[in-house]
OpenMM code with the backbone's topology and positions (N, CA, C; nanometers):
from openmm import Vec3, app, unit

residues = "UNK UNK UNK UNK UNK UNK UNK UNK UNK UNK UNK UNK UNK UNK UNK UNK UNK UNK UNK UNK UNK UNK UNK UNK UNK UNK UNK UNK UNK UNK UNK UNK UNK UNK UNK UNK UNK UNK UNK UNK UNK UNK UNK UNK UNK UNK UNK UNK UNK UNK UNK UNK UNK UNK UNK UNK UNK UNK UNK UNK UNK UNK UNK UNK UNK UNK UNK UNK UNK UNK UNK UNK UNK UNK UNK UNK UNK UNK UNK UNK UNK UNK UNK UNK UNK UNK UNK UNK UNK UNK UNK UNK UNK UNK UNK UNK UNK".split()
positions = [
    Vec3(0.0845, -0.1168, 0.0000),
    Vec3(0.0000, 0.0000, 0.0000),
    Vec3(0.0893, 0.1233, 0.0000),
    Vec3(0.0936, 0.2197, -0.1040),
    Vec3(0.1471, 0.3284, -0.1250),
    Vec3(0.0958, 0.4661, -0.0115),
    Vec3(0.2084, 0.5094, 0.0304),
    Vec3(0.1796, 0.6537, 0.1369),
    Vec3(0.1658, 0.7689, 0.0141),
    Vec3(0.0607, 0.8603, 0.0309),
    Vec3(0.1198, 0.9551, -0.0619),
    Vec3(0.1328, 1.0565, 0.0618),
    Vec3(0.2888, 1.0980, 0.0700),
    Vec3(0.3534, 1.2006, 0.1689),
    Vec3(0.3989, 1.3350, 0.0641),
    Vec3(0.3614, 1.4594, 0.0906),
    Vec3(0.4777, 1.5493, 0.0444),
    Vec3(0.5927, 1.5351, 0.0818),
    Vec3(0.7314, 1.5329, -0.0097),
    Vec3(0.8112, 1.5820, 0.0052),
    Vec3(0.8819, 1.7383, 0.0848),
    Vec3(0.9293, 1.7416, 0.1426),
    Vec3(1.0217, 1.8851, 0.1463),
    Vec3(1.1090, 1.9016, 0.1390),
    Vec3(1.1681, 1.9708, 0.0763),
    Vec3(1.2749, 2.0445, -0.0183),
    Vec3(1.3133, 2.1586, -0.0072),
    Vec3(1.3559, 2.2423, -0.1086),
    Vec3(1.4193, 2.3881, -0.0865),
    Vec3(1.2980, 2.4202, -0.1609),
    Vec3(1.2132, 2.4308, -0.2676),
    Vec3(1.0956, 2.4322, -0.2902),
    Vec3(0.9641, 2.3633, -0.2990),
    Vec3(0.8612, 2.4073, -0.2603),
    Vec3(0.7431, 2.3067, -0.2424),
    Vec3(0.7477, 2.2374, -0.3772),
    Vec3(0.7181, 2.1005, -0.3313),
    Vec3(0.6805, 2.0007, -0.4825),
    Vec3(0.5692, 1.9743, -0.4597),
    Vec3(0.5017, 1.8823, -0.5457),
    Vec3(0.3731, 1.7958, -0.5493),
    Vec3(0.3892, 1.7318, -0.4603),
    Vec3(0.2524, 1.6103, -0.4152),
    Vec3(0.2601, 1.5042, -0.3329),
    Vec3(0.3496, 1.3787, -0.4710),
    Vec3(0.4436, 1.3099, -0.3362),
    Vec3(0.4973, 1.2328, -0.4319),
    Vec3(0.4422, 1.0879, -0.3182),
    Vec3(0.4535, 0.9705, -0.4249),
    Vec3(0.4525, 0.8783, -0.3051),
    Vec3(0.5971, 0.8051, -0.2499),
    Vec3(0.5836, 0.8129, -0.1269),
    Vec3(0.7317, 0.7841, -0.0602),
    Vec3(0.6967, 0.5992, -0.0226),
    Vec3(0.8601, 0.6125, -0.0522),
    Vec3(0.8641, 0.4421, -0.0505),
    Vec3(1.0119, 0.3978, 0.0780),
    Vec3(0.9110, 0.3865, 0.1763),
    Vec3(1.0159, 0.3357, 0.3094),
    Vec3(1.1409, 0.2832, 0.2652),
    Vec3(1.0866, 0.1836, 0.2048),
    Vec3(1.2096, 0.0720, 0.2111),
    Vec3(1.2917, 0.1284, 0.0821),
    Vec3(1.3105, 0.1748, 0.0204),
    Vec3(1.4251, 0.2825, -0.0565),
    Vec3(1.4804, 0.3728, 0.0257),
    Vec3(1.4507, 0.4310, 0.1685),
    Vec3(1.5703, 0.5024, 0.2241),
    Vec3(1.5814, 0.4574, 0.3011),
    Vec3(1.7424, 0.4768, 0.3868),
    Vec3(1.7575, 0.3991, 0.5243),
    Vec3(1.7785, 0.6062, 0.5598),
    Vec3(1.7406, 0.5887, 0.7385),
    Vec3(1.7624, 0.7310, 0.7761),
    Vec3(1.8920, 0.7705, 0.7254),
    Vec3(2.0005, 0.7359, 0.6889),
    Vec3(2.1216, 0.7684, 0.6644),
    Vec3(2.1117, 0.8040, 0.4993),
    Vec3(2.0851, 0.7375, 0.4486),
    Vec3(2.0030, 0.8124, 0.3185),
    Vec3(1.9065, 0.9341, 0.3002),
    Vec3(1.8500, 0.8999, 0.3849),
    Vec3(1.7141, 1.0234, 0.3797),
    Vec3(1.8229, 1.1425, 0.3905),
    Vec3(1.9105, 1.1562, 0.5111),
    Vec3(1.9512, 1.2815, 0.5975),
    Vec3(2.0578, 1.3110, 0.4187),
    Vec3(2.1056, 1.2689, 0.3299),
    Vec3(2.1554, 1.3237, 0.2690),
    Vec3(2.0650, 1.4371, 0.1497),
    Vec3(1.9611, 1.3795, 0.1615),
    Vec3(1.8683, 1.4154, 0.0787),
    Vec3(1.8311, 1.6305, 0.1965),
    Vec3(1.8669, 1.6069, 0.2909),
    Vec3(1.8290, 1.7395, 0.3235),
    Vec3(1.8812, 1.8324, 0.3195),
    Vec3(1.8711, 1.9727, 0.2673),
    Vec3(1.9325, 2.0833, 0.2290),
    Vec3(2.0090, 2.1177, 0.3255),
    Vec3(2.1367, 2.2190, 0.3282),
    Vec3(2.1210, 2.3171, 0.3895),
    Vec3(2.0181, 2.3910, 0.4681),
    Vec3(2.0124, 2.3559, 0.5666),
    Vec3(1.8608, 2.4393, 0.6368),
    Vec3(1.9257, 2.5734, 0.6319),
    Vec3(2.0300, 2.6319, 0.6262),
    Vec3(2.0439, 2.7448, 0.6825),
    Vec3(2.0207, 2.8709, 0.5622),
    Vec3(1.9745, 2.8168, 0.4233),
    Vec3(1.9968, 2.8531, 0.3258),
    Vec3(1.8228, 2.8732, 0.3025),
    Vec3(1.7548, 2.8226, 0.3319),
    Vec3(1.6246, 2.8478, 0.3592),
    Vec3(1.5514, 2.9313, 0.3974),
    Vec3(1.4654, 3.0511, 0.3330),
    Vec3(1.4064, 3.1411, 0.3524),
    Vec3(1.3209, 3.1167, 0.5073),
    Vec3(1.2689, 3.1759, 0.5604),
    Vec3(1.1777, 3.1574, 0.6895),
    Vec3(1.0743, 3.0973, 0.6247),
    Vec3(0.9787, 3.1840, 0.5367),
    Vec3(0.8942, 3.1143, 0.4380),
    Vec3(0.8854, 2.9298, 0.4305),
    Vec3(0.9909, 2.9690, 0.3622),
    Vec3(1.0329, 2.8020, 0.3248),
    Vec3(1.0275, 2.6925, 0.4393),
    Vec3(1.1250, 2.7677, 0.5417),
    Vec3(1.1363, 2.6455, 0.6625),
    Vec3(1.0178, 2.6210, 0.7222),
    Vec3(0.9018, 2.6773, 0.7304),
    Vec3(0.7979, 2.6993, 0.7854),
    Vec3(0.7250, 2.6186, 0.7147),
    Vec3(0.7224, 2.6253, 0.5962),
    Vec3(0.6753, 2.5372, 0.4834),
    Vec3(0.7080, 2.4004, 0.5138),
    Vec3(0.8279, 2.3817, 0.5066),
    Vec3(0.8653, 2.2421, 0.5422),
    Vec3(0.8540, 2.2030, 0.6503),
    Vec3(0.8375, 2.2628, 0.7572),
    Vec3(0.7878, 2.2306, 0.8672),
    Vec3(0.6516, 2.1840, 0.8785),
    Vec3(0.5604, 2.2451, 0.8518),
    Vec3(0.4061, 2.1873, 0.8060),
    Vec3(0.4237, 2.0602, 0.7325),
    Vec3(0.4857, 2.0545, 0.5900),
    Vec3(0.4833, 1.9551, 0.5061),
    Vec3(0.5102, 1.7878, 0.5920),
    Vec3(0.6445, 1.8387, 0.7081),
    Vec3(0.7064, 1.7155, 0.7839),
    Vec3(0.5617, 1.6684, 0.8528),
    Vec3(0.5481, 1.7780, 0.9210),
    Vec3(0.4600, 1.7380, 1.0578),
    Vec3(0.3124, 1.6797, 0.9689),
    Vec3(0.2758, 1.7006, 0.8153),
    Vec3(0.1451, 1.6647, 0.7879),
    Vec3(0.1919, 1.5097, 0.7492),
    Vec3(0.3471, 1.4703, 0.6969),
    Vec3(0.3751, 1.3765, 0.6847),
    Vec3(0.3297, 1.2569, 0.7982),
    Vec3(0.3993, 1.2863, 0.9066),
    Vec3(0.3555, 1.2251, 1.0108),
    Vec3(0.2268, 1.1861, 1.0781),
    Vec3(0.1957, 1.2614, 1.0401),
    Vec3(-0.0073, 1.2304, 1.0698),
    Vec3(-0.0294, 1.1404, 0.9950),
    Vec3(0.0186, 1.1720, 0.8765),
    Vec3(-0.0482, 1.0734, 0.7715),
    Vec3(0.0111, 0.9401, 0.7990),
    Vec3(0.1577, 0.9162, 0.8453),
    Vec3(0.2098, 0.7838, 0.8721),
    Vec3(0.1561, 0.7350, 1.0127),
    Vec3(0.1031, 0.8186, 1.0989),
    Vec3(-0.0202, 0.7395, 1.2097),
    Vec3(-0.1521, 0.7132, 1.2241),
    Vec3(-0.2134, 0.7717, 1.1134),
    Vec3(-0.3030, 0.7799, 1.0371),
    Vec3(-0.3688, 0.6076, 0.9976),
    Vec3(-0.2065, 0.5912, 0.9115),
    Vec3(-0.1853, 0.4238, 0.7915),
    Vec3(-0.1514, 0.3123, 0.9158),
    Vec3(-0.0901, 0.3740, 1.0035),
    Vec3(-0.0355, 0.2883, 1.1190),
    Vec3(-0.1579, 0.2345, 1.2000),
    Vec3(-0.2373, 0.3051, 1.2107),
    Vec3(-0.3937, 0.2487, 1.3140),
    Vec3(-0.4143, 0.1924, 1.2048),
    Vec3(-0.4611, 0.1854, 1.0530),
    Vec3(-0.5396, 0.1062, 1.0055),
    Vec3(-0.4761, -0.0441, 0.9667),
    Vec3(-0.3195, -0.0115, 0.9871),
    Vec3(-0.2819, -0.1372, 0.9466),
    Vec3(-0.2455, -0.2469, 1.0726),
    Vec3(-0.2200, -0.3712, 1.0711),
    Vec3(-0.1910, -0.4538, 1.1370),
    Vec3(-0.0409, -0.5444, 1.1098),
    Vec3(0.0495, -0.6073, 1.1817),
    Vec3(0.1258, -0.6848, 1.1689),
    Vec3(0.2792, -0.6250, 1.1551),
    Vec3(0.3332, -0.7337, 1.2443),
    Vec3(0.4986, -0.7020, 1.1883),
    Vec3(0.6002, -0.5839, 1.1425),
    Vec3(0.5584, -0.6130, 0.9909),
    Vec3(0.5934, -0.5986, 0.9044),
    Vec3(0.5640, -0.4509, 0.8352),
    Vec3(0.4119, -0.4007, 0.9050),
    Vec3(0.3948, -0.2954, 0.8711),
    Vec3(0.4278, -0.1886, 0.9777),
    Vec3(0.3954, -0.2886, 1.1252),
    Vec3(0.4746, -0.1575, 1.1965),
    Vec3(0.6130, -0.1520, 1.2126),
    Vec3(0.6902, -0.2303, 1.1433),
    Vec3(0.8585, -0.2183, 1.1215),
    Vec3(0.8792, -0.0794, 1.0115),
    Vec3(0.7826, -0.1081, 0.9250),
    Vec3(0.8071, 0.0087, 0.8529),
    Vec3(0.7119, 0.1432, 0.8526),
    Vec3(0.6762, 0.1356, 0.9411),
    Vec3(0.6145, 0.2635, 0.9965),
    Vec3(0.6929, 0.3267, 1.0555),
    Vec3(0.7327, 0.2499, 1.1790),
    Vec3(0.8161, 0.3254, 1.2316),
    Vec3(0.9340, 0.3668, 1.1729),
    Vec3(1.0032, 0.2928, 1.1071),
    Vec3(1.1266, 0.3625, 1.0000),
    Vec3(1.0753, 0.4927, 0.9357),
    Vec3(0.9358, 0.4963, 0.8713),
    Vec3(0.8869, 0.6460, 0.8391),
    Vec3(0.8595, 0.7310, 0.9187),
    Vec3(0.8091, 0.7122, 1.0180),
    Vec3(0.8395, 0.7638, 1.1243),
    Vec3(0.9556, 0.8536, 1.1973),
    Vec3(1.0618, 0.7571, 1.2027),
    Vec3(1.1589, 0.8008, 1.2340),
    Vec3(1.2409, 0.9122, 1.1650),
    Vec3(1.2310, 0.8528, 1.0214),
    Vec3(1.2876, 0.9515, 0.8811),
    Vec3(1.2277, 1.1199, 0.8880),
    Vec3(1.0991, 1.1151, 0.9166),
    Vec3(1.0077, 1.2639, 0.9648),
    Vec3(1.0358, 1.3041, 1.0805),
    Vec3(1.0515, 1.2269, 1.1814),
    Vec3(1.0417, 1.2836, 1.3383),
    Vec3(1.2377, 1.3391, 1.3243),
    Vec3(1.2768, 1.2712, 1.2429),
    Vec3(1.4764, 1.3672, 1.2416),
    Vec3(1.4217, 1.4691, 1.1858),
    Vec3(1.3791, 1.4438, 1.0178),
    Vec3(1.3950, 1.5935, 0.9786),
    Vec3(1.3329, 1.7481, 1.0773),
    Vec3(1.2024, 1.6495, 1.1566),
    Vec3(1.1381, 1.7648, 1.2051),
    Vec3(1.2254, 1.8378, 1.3078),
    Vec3(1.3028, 1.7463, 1.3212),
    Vec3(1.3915, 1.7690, 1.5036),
    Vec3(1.5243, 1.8669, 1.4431),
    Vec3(1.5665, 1.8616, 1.3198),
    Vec3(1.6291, 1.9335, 1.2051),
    Vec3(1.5778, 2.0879, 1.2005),
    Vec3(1.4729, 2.0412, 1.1186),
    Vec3(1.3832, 2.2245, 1.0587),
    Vec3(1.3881, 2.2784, 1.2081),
    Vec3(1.3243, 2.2335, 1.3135),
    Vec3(1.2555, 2.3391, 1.4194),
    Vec3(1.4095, 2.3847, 1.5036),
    Vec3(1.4987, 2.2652, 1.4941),
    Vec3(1.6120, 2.3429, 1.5389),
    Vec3(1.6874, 2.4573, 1.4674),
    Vec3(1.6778, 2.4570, 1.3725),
    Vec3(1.7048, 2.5685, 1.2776),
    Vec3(1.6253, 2.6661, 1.3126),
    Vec3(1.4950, 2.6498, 1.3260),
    Vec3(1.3905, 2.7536, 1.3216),
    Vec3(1.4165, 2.8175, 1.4579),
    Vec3(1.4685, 2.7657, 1.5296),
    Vec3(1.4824, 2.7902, 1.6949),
    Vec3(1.5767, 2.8603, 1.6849),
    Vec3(1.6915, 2.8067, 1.6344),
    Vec3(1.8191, 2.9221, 1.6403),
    Vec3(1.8237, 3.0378, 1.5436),
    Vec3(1.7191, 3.0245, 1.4582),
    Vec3(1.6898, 3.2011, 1.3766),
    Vec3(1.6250, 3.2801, 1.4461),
    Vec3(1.5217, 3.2105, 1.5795),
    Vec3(1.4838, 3.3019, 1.6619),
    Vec3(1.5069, 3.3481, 1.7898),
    Vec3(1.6593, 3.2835, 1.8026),
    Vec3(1.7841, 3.3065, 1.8957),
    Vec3(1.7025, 3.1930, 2.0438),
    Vec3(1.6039, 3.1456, 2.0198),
    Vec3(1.5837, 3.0532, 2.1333),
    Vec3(1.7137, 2.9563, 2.1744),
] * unit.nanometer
topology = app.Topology()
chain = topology.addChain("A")
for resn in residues:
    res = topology.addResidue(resn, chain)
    for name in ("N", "CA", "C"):
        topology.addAtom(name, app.Element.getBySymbol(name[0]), res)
């Protein structure tokens, strides 16, 4: 069963569908910009985009059952809950918190 998650990026894209088992977190984290290069706009953007990600992966997680699906939930999971822990720290230190 396909997630359709937005991506975030340095610009908003479409919904793409994301496929767990093609990144390991060590993969994903290469895939992320420069945060520091990121308009406020933007990070804010991607901040929403992460956090709607995640809903949506607990969302698929109650409806599904077994193993196998919560092995890879939580790997999506995990892949969103870094980046988010990423953007808001950025976002934190532009607002000198």
């Amino acid at each position: 069963m396909a997630l359709i998650l937005r991506v975030s990026g340095q610009f908003p894209r479409p919904a793409v569908t994301f496929d767990s088992s093609a990144l390991t977190p060590t993969e994903d984290a290469k895939h992320v910009a420069d945060l520091s290069s990121l308009s406020v706009a933007d990070l804010a953007d991607r901040i929403a985009i992460v956090r709607d990600n995640i809903r949506q992966i607990t969302e698929q997680a109650t409806a599904q059952s077994g193993a196998a699906d919560e092995e890879r939930n939580a790997e999506r999971l995990s892949i969103q809950n870094e980046e988010l822990d990423q953007l808001l720290a950025e976002q934190a230190r532009r607002s000198g918190r």
